[in-house]
C-alpha positions in Angstrom: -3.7 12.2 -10.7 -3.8 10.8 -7.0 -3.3 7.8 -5.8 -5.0 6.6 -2.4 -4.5 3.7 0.1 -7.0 2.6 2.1 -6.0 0.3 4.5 -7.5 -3.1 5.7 -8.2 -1.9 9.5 -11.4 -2.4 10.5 -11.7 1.1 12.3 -10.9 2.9 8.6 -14.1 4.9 7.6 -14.3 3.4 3.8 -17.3 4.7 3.3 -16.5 8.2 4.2 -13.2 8.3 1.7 -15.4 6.4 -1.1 -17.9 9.5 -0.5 -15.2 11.8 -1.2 -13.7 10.1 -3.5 -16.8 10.1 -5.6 -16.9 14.3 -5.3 -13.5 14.3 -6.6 -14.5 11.8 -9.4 -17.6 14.6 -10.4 -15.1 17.2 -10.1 -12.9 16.1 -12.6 -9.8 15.0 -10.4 -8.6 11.6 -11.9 -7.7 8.8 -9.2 -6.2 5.4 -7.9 -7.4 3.9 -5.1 -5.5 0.4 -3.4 -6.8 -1.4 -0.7 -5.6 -3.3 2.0 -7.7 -6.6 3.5 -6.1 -7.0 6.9 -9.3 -7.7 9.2 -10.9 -9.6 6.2 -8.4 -11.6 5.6 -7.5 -12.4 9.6 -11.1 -12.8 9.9 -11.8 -15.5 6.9 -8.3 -17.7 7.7 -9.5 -18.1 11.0 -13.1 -19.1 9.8 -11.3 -21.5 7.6 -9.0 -23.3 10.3 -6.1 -21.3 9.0 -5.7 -18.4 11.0 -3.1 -15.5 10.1 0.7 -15.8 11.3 2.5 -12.3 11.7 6.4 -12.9 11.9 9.2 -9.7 12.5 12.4 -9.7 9.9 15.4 -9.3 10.6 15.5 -5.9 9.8 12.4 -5.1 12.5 9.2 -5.5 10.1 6.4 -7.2 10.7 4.1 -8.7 8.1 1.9 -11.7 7.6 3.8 -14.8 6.6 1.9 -16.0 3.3 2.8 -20.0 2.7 0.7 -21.6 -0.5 -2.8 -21.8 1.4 -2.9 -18.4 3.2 -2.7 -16.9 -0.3 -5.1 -18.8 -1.8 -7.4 -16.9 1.5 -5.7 -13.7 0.5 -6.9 -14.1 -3.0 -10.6 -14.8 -1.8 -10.7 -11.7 1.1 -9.2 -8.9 -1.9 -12.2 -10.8 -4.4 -14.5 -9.9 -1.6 -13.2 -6.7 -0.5 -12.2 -5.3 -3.7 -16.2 -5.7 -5.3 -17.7 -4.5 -2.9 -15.6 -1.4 -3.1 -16.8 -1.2 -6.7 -20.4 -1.6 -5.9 -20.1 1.3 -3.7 -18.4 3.5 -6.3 -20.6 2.5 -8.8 -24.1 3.4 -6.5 -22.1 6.8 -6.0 -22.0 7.4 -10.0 -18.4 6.4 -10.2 -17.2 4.1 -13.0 -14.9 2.8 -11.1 -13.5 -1.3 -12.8 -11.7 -4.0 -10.2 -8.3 -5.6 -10.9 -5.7 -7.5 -9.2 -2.2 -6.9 -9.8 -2.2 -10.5 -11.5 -4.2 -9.0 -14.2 -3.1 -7.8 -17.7 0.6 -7.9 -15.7 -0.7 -5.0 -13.7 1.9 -5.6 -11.0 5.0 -7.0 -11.3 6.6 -8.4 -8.6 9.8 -10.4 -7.3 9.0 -13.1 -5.1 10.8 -14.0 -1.1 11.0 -17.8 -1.2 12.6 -17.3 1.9 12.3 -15.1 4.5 15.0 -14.3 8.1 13.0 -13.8 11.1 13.0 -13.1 14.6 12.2 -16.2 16.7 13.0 -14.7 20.1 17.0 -13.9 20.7 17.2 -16.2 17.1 17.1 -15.5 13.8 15.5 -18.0 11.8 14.8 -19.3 7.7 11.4 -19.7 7.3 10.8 -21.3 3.7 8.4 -21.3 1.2 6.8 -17.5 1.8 4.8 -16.3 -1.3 5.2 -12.7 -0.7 6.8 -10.2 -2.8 8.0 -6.4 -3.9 6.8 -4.6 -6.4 9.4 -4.2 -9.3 7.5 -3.0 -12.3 4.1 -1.6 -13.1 1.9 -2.1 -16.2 1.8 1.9 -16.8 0.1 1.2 -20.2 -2.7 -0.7 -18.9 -3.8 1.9 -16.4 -3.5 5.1 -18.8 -5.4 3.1 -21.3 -8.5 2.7 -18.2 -8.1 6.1 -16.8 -8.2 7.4 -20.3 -11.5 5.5 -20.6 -12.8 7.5 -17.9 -12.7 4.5 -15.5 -10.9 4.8 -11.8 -9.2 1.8 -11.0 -9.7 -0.2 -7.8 -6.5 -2.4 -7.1 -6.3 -5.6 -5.1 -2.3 -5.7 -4.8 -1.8 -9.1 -5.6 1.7 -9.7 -8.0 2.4 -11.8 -10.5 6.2 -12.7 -10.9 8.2 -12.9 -14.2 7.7 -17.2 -13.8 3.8 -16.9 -13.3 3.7 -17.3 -9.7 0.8 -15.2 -7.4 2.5 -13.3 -5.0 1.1 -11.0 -1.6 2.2 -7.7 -2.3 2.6 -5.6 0.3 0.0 -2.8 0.0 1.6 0.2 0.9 4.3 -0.3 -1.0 2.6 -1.2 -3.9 0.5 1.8 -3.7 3.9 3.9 -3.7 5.3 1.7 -6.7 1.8 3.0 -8.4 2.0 6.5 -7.7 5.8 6.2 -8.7 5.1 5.0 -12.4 1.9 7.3 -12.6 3.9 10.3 -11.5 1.3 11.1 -9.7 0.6 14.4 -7.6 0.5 13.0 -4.4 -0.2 9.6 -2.5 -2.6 9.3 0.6 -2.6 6.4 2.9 -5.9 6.3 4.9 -4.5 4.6 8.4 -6.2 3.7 11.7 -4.5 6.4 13.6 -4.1 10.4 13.3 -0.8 10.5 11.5 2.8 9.6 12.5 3.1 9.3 16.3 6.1 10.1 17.9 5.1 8.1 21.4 2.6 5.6 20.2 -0.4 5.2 21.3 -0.4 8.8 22.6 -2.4 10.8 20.0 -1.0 14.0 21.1 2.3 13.2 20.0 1.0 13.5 16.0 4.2 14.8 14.0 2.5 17.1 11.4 5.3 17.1 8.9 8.5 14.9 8.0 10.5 15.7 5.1 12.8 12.5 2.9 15.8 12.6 4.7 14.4 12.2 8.5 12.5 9.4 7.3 14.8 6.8 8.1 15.4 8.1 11.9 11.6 8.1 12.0 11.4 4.6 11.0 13.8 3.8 14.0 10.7 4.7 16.8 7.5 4.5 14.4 5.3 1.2 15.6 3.9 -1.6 14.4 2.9 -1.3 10.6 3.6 2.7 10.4 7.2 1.9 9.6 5.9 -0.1 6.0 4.1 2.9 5.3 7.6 5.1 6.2 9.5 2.7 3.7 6.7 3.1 1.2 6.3 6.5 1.8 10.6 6.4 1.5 10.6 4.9 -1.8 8.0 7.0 -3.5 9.6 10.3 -2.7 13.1 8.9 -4.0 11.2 8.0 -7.2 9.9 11.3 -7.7 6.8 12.0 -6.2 6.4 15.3 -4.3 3.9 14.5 -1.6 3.0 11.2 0.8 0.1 12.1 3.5 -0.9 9.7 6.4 -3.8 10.6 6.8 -6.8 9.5 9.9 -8.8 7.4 7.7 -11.4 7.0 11.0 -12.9 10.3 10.4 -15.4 12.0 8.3 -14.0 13.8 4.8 -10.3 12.0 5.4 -8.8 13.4 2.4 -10.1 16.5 2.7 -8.7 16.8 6.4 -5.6 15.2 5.1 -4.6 18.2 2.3 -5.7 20.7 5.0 -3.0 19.8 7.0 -4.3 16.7 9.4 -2.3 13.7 9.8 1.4 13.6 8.8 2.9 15.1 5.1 5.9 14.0 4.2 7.6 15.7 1.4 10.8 15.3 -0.6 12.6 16.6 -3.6 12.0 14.8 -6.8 14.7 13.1 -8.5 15.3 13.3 -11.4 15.8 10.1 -13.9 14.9 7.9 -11.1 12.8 4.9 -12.8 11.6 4.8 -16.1 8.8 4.9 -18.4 5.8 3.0 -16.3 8.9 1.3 -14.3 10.2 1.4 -10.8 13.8 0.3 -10.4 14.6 -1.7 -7.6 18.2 -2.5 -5.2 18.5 -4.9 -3.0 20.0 -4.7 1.0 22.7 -7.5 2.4 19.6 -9.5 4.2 17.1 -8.8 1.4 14.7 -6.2 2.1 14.5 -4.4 -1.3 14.7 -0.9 -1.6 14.4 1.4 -4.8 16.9 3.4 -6.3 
């Protein structure tokens, strides 16, 4: 079992990782796939008069700021995004079905009402956010489709424990995912050739990373590379073995990927780290979560 992340970047090939996605469906290899809906999403709230607001925490990440109307645009770019992506499997001979976290309590998530951000040399409160972190996932509900012979196609939208629709962050709940699945390996398909020690500079590719430099890396990695370091981070503590970043802008990314392309980071498994379809969560002084 795999689990992939295709990211939202316009420049990502998606049609080259559904195509091998599909041989690895005819092969018998079972998989995930998550998507992002970055350009989609940027491109539809500024259609809308609502254009996309990026804010940096605290702690140095940068994500989209989602108040009560740019998740309602969020919820209408991953309906977009997300059938489409089935359509495609399905015309490649892939039974492939379309959820969003919110459905059948796929993702579980706990929600930041509030959020501390950068506002120059200030750090500011910016209220009524409806992102979140992934804390549990329905592990029942996916065995019971994958044991159907359907592949799943996720939209990572969370549903909290009161009801509420959260924007959950992609990566991270791809890692969550793979986590609970105990999966063989996770692959994020990116806009850029791997890990770059000197971004933009593609010569500067680090070819492997294992768990514990991760957090050093995270200290120079650009831009949204470092989510995918924290995601990568909190699947290797929960177990997994394997996290690629792969060049999702070429042909046969995944193939490239497990030959040794792009960036594999690897770590030693854990053992009795989350439970039974469950991913166990801590929380850091300003709020960032982290798992156990």
């Amino acid at each position: 079992m795999w689990v992939i992340k295709i990211g939202g970047n316009a420049v990502v090939n998606a049609e080259a990782a559904l195509e091998e996605l599909a041989a690895w469906a005819r092969a018998g290899r079972r998989w995930v796939l998550v998507h992002g809906i970055s350009a989609e999403a940027d491109a539809l709230g500024e259609a809308l008069g609502h254009p996309p607001r990026y804010v940096t925490s605290a702690s140095g990440f940068t994500s989209r700021y989602t108040d009560a109307r740019t998740r309602d645009i969020l919820l209408m770019a991953y309906g977009r995004v997300n059938a489409h992506l089935v359509a495609a499997l399905h015309r490649r001979g892939v039974p492939a079905i379309g959820l969003r976290g919110i459905d059948g309590g796929l993702l579980e998530a706990r929600r930041k009402e509030s959020l501390r951000v950068r506002e120059g040399d200030r750090i500011v409160i910016l209220h009524g956010d409806y992102s979140g972190t992934p804390t549990h996932v329905n592990i029942d509900l996916l065995r019971t489709l994958l044991d159907a012979g359907l592949f799943p196609v996720i939209a990572p939208m969370g549903l909290t424990r009161e009801g509420e629709i959260v924007n959950v962050d992609g990566d991270r709940a791809a890692a969550a995912i793979a986590a609970a699945l105990r999966a063989e390996g996770l692959i994020f398909l990116t806009g850029a050739p791997g890990l770059l020690r000197s971004f933009p500079d593609e010569s500067t590719r680090v070819p492997q990373l294992h768990l514990e430099e991760l957090e050093a890396a995270m200290a120079w990695a650009q831009g949204r590379m470092r989510h995918k370091l924290l995601a990568a981070r909190e699947a290797l503590q929960s177990g997994l073995p394997c996290v690629w970043l792969a060049d999702g802008r070429r042909p046969a990314p995944l193939t490239a990927a497990l030959q040794g392309e792009g960036t594999c980071i690897r770590g030693t498994p854990s053992p009795g780290v989350g439970g039974q379809g469950e991913t166990l969560v801590r929380y850091s002084a300003d709020g960032d979560p982290f798992f156990a």
